[in-house]
N, C-alpha and C positions, 0 to 999 in steps of 0.2 A: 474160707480162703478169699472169696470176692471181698467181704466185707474188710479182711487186713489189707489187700492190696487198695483197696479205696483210701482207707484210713491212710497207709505212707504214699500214697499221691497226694493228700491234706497235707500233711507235716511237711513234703517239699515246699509243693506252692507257698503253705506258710513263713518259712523259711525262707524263701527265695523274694516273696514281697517284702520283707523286713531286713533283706540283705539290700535291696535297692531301695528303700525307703527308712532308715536307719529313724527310730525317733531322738528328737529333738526338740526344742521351746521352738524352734519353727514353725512347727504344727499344732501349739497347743496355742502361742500368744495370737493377737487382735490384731487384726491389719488399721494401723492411724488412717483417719478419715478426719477430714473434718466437714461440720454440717451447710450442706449446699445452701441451705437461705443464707447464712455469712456471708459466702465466698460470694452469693448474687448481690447482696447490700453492699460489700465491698468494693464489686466490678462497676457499680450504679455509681457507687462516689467517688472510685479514685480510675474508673477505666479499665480497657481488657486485661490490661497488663497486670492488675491484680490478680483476678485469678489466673493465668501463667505463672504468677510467682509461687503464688499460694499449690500449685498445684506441684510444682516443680520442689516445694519444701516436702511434700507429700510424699513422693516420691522415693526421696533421699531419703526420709526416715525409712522406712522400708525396705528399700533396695538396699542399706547400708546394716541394717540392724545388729546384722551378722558379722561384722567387719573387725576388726582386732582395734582396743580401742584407741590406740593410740593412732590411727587411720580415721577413726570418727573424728575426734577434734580436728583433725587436717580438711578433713570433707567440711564440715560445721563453718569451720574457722574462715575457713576458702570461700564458702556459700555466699555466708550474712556479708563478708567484708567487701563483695560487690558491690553493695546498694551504698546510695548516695548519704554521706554524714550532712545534716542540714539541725541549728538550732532551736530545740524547743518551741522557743518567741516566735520565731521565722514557720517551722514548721507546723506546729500543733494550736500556736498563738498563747503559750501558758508556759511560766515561768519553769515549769519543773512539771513533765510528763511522764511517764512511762508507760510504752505503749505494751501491747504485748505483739508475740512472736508471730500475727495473724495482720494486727493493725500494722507492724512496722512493714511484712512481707507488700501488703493490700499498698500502703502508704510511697513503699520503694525509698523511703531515704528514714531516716531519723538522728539522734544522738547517740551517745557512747552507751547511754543505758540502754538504749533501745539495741545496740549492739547486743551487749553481753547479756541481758536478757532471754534473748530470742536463742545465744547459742547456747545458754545455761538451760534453759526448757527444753529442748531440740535434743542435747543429748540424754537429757532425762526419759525423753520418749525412746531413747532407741539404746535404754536399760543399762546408761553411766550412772551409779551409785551416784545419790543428792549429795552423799557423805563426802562426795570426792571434787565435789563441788561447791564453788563461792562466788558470789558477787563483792567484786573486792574495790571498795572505793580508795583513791592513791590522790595526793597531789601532782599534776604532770610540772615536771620540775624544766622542761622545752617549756611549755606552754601558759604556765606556770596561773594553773587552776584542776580544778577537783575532776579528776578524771575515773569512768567505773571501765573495770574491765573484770575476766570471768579465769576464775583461779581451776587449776584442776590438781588433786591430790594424790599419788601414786599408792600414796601411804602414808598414813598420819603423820608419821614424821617425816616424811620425804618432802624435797623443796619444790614447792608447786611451779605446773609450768604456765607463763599468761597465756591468754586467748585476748588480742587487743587488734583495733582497728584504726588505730595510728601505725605503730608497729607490727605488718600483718603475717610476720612471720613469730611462730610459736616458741617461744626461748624459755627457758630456765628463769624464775624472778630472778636470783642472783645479777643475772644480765640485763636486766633493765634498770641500770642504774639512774634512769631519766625517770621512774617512778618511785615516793617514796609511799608504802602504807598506811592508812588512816584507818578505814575497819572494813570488815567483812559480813556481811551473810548470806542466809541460806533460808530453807523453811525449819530448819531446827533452830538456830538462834543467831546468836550480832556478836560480834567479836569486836575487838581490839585487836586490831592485825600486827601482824609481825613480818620481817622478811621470810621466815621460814618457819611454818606452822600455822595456823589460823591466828595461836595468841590467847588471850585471855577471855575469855565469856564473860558478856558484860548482861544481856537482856536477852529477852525472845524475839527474835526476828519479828513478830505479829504487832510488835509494840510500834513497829515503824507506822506511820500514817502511808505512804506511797505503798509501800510492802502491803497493807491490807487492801488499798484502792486497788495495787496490780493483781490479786488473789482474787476478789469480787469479780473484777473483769473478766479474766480466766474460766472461773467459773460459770456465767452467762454465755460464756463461746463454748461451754465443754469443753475445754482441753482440759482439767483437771481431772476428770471420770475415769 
C-alpha cells in the first residue's frame, strides 16, 4: 500500500514538472556565444564600444530565438541598420570587402554587404531557413550603382520581402521599384535573380571569390560550428 501511494505521488510531481516546463528546442538548442579572445582583439582595435556591440548582437540572438519570424527580420533589420554605412576604400582601405557579422558589429559602420550580410547570418543563427534566404545584389536605380541587400522567402514562390539599409523599412520587392535585380546567393548556390523568385541557377555560390574569402573568415571566428 506504502509502496502505490509512493509510486502516485511520483507520477504527480512527474506530471506537474512537465506541465510547468513543457519541452521544447528551447531546452535542447546551444546558447550563441561567441569566443572572448575575438571580442578582446576586437575591443583592443576598434575600442569598448566593440564589445557592447558585439555583446548586445549576442543577446538578441537568444532573447529573440523564440520570436515569430516575421518579428525577427524586424528585430535584425532594426539592429544592423543603426550602425554607420561608411565605404569600403574609406573604411576597410580595399576596394571590395566583406566583413563578417562580428568585424562589421567590432567596426560599428560598413557597406551594404556588410549590412546584408550580418542580417543574413543573424537570422540564420536564430533558426531562419538559409532556403528562405538571399544575398540579392540589384542596381540602385536612386543611386544608380550595384547595391546588395538581403532577400527573405515566405515560400518559394512567394514574393520576397527586402531587408535594406537605404530603405529601412521592410517592403514586398514589388515595392522597390528603385531597385532592379541582378543575381542572388546563398550557401547552396548564385542565381540569376528575378523580381519574384530567386530566378535561374546559374553556379555554386562557392565559385564566388568573396563568398569563399567570407566562409574562411567565418570559420576562424567560429561562427560557422
Amino acid at each position: 500500500m506504502a509502496n502505490r501511494k509512493a509510486l502516485s505521488i511520483l507520477i504527480v510531481v512527474f506530471f506537474f514538472f512537465f506541465a510547468l516546463h513543457p519541452y521544447n528546442d528551447a531546452y535542447t538548442r546551444s546558447i550563441f556565444t561567441v569566443n572572448q579572445e575575438l571580442v578582446n582583439r576586437y575591443q583592443k582595435q576598434y575600442g569598448p564600444g566593440a564589445s557592447e556591440r558585439i555583446t548586445k548582437w549576442i543577446e538578441l540572438i537568444n532573447n529573440n530565438y523564440d520570436a515569430d519570424e516575421l518579428k525577427k527580420l524586424e528585430i535584425v533589420n532594426d539592429f544592423f541598420n543603426k550602425l554607420k554605412f561608411i565605404d569600403d576604400i574609406i573604411h576597410w582601405k580595399q576596394e571590395d570587402c566583406w566583413a563578417t557579422p562580428a568585424e562589421f558589429l567590432a567596426s560599428g559602420a560598413g557597406d551594404c554587404e556588410d549590412f546584408a550580410i550580418s542580417k543574413f547570418y543573424t537570422l540564420i543563427k536564430m533558426d531562419v531557413s538559409e532556403k528562405k534566404l538571399t544575398l540579392t545584389y540589384t542596381k540602385s536605380i536612386t543611386l544608380n550603382q550595384a547595391h546588395m541587400v538581403l532577400t527573405y522567402y515566405p515560400s518559394t514562390s512567394a514574393q520576397p520581402l527586402i531587408l535594406d539599409n537605404i530603405d529601412k523599412k521592410i517592403k514586398p520587392s514589388m515595392q522597390r521599384t528603385d531597385l532592379l535585380p541582378v543575381y542572388s546567393l546563398n550557401g547552396t548556390g548564385l542565381w540569376i535573380a528575378k523580381q519574384r523568385g530567386k530566378g535561374k541557377l546559374v553556379g555554386d555560390g562557392s565559385n564566388l571569390k568573396k563568398w569563399n574569402e567570407l566562409i574562411s573568415k567565418l570559420e576562424k571566428e567560429g561562427f560557422t560550428d
